[in-house]
Each structure stands twice: as C-alpha cells, then as structure tokens.
C-alpha positions as CSV (number, residue, x, y, z in Angstrom):
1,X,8.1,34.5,89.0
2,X,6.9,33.4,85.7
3,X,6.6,36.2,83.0
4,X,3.5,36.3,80.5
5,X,5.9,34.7,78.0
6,X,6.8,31.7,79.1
7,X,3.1,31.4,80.6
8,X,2.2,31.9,77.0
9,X,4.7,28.8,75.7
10,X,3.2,26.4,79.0
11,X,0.1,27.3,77.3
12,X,0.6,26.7,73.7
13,X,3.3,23.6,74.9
14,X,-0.2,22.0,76.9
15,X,-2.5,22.5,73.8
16,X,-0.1,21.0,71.5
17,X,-0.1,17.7,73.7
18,X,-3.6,17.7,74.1
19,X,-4.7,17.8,70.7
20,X,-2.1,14.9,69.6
21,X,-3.1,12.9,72.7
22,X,-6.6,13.3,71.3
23,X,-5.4,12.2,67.9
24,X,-4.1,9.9,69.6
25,X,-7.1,8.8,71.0
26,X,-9.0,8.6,68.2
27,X,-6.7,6.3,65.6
28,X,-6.8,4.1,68.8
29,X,-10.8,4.3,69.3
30,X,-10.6,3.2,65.0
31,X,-7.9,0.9,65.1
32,X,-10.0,-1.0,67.7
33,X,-12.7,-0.9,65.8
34,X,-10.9,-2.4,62.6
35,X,-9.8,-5.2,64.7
36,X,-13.3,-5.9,66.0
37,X,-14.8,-6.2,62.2
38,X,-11.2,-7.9,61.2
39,X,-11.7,-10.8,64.2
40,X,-15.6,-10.6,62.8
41,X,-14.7,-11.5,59.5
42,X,-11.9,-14.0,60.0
43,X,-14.6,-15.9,62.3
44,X,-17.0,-15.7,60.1
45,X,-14.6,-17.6,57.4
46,X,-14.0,-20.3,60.4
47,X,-17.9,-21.0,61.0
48,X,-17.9,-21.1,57.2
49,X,-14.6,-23.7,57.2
50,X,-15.9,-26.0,59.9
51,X,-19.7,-26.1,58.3
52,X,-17.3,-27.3,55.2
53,X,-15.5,-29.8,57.4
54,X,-18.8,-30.8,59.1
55,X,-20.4,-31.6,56.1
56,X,-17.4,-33.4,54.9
57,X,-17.8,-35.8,57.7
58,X,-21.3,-36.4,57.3
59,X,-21.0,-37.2,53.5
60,X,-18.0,-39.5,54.6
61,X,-20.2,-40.8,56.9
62,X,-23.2,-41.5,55.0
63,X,-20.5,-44.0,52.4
64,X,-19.4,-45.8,55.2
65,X,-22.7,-46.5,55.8
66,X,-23.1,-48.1,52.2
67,X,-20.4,-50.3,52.5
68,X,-20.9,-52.1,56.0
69,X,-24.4,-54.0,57.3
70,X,-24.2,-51.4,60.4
71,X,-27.2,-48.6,60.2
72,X,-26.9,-45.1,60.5
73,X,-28.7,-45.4,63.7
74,X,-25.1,-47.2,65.2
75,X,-23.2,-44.3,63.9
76,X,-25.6,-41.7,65.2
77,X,-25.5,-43.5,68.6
78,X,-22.0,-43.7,68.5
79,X,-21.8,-39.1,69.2
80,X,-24.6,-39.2,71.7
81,X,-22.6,-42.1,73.4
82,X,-19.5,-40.2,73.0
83,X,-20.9,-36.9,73.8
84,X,-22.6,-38.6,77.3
85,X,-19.3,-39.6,78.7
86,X,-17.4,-36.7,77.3
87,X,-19.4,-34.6,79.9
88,X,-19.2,-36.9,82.4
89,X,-15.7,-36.6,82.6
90,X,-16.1,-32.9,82.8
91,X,-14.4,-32.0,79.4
92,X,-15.1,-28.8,78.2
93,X,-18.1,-27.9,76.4
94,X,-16.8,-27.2,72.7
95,X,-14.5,-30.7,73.0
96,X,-17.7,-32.7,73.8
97,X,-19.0,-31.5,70.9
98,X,-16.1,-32.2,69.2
99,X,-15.5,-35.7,69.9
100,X,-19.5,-36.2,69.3
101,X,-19.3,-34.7,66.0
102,X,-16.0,-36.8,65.2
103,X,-17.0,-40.0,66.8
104,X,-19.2,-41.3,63.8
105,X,-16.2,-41.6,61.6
106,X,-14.5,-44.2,63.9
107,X,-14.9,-47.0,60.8
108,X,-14.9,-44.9,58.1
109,X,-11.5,-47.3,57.1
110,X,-13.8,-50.3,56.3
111,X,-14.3,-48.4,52.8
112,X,-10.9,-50.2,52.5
113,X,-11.8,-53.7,53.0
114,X,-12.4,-56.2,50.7
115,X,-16.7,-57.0,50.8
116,X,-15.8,-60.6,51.1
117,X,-14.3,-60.0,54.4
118,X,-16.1,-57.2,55.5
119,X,-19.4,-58.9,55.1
120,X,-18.5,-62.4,55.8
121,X,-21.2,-63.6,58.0
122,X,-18.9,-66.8,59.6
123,X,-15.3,-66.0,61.6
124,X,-12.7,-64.3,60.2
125,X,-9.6,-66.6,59.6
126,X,-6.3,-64.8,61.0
127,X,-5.6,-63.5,57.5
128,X,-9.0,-61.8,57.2
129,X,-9.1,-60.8,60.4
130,X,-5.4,-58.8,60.0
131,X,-7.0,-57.5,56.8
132,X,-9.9,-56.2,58.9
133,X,-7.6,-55.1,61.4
134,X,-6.4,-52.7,59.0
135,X,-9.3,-50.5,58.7
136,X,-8.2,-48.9,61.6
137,X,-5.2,-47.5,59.8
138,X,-7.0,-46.8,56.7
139,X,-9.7,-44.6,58.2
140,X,-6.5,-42.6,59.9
141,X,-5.2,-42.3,56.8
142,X,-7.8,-41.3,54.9
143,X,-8.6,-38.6,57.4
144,X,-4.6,-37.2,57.5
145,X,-3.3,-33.9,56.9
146,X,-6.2,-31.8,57.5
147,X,-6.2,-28.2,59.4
148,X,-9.9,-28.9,61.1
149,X,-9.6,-29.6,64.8
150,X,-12.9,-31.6,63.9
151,X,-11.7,-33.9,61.3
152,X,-8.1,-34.5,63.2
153,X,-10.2,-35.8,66.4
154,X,-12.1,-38.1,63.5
155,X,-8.4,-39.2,62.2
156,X,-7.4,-40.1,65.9
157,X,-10.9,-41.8,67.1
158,X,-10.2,-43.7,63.9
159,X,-6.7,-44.7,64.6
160,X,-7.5,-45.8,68.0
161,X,-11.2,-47.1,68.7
162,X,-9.7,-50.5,69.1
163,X,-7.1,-50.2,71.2
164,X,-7.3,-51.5,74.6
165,X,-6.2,-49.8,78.5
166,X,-4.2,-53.4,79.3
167,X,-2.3,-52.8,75.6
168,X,-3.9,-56.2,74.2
169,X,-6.0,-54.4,71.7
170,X,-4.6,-52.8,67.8
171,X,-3.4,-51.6,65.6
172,X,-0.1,-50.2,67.6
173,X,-0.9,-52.0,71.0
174,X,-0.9,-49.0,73.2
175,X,-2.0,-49.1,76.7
176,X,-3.3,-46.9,79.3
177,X,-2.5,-43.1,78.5
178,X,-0.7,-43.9,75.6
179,X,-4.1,-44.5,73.9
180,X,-5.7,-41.0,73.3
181,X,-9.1,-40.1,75.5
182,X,-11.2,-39.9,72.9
183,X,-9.8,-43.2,71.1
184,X,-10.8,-44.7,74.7
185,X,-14.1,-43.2,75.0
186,X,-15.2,-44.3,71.7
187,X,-14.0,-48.0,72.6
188,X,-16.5,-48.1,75.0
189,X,-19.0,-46.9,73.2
190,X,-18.3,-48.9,70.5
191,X,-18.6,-52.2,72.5
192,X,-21.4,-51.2,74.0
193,X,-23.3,-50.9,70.7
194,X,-22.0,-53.7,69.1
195,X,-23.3,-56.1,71.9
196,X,-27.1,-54.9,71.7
197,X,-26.9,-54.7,68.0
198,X,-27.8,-57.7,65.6
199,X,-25.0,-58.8,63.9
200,X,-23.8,-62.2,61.5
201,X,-22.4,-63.8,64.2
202,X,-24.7,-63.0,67.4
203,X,-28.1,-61.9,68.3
204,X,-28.1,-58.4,70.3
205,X,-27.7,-58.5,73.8
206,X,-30.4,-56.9,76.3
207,X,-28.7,-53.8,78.4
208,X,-28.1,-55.9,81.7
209,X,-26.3,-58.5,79.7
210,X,-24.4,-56.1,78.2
211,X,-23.9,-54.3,81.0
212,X,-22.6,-57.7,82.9
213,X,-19.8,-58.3,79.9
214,X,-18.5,-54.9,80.0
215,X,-18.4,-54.5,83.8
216,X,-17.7,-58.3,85.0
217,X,-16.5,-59.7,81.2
218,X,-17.1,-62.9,79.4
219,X,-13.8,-64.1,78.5
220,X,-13.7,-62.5,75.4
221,X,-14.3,-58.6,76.6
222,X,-12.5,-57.6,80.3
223,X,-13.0,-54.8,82.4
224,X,-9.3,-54.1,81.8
225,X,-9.7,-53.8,78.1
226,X,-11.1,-50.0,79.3
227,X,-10.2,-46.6,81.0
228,X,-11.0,-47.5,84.5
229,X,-11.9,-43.9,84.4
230,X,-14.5,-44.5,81.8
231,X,-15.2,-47.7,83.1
232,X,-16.7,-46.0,86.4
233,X,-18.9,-43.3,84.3
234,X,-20.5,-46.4,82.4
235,X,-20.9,-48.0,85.9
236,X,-23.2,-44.9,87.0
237,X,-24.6,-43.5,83.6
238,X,-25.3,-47.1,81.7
239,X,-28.9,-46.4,82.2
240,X,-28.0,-43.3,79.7
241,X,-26.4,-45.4,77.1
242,X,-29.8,-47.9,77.2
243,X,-32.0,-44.8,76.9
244,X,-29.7,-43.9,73.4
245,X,-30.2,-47.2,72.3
246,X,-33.9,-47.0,73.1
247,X,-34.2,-43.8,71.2
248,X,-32.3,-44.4,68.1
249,X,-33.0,-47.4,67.4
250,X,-34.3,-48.0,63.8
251,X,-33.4,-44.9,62.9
C-alpha cells in the first residue's frame, strides 16, 4: 500500500519530468527553427555564388567570342545541343542544366592562340595545328581551381571536347569511358555545328549531309570517333539538333 507520502514524491517526481521534457521540447522546436533560417541563409549565399560564377562564364564567353570568327549563335547552340542529349540520356535535371550552362566555354582556350593561326583561313601545317591543339589545355587551365560545380564542368568540357570514343582524338588520347560524358556529349555537338556552319575552309553543310558524315563518316569524321551511346540519341533526335540550328541561327 502506498502512503500519501510517497504518492506525494510520484507526484512531484512526474511534474518535474514533465516540465523539463517540455523544456525540452521547446529548445528543440527553436533549435529547428534556427537551422531552417541557418540552411536559408547559407542557400541564399550559394544562389548568390553561382549567379557570380554564371556571370563569370558568360563574360568569359562573350571574349571568346571576340577572338575567333565563330558567332555567339555557335556557342549558344552549343547548351541547347548539349542540354538536348543531356536529357536524352536521362541525366538528372540540375546536371542538364549544368552541362548546358558549361558547354559554351568548350573553346574558351583559343584566347591562347596566336591570331595568325587561329584565323588562318588555309590548313594548318603540323606545327600550327599542335599550337591549335593546345587550346584544349589552355581553356582547362584557365578554368582550374575553382569551387563552382558549374565552372569545374566548363574546365572538363574544355579539356576534352576533342577527344575521341576510338582514342584517336587529343589532347591526352583517351578512349571510351576514360573520356568524361560531358566532354563526349559536347563532341558531338561540336561536330555537328561545325559542319552546317560557314567556315574558311568549307561551305556549311545541309542537315542530311551532316547527318550522313556523322552517322556513315566521310573519311575524315567516323562513327567511332563518338559514344555509341550518343551516337544512337543523335540517330533518333537529329531532327532536334536541325530545329536548334534553324532557330539560332544569326543570332
């Protein structure tokens, strides 16, 4: 039997607990709250950080532009392109955005190269054609050392845009998977575009010719030279990548 004294002490014992579970209760209900406006803030600062970075690859952009005879429609074309076959592939949302974003940088490295061999309108000889080879590796470098997800994508596209799946293309030779996926995305692209664009030392190519050199090659481009992968997702969305053309054209 329990007397009225220790009934007393449950009591008091059960009151005591209550109210510091209730404090309890309450620094947690704040303390989650602080978090919330702490995560807030702190993402806040990293839309702010990336609309730095962004703008830092437009402006980087928009010099590459002055240096070379290709138009700011090829480099615009170059992220829808991107972004196209990016989502094709089924690559999350925020990375096709990515990639797009980053994809226009791909030559930012001809800043490095001399203007009499960047806008020679003859052939390169092999010297000026390793010098031009190099812009590959100055774009990468330029682009190095940065903490934006956004401008490290740029730095690899550079790097890689002109390596090839069969390990033929440069600057490193890589093959297959060794080549990142969105240096191998943006070599397709990049072809593409090049072949319906006017340039020094060829007239553009209509889509089904271009079409015919990337799918069946010429001697000069292979079907090998690409992902198979992203060979296949040009096979059934090159009607896409004329309708980009189309639409950005002179732009």
């Amino acid at each position: 039997m329990i007397s009225a004294q220790g009934h007393t002490a449950d009591t008091q014992e059960e009151s005591r607990v209550s109210k510091e579970l209730e404090l309890a209760y309450k620094e947690l209900i704040q303390y989650a709250r602080d978090l919330r406006e702490t995560v807030q803030r702190e993402q806040q600062k990293t839309r702010e950080l990336e609309g730095a970075y962004f703008d830092t690859v437009m402006r980087l952009t928009r010099a590459c532009e002055l240096r070379d005879n290709e138009t700011g429609a090829h480099i615009n074309r170059l992220g829808e392109y991107t972004f196209l076959v990016a989502r094709c592939l089924g690559m999350p949302v925020d990375q096709q955005k990515l990639l797009s974003a980053a994809a226009p940088l791909h030559d930012i490295g001809k800043i490095g190269v001399p203007d009499s061999v960047l806008l020679k309108a003859g052939g390169y000889t092999t010297e000026e054609f390793n010098m031009m080879k190099q812009h590959t590796v100055i774009g990468a470098n330029i682009l190095a050392g940065s903490v934006s997800p956004l401008l490290e994508a740029a730095r690899e596209i550079a790097l890689t845009h002109h390596e090839r799946f069969d390990g033929t293309g440069y600057p490193q030779g890589l093959s297959g998977e060794q080549i990142p996926l969105s240096g191998r995305i943006v070599m397709l692209a990049d072809v593409y575009d090049a072949l319906r664009s006017q340039r020094p030392y060829k007239p553009p190519y209509e889509h089904d010719a271009a079409c015919n050199i990337i799918l069946n090659g010429d001697g000069r481009t292979l079907p090998e030279h690409f992902d198979p992968t992203i060979l296949d997702v040009f096979r059934s969305e090159h009607k896409w990548f004329d309708e980009i053309f189309r639409n950005t054209r002179g732009k």
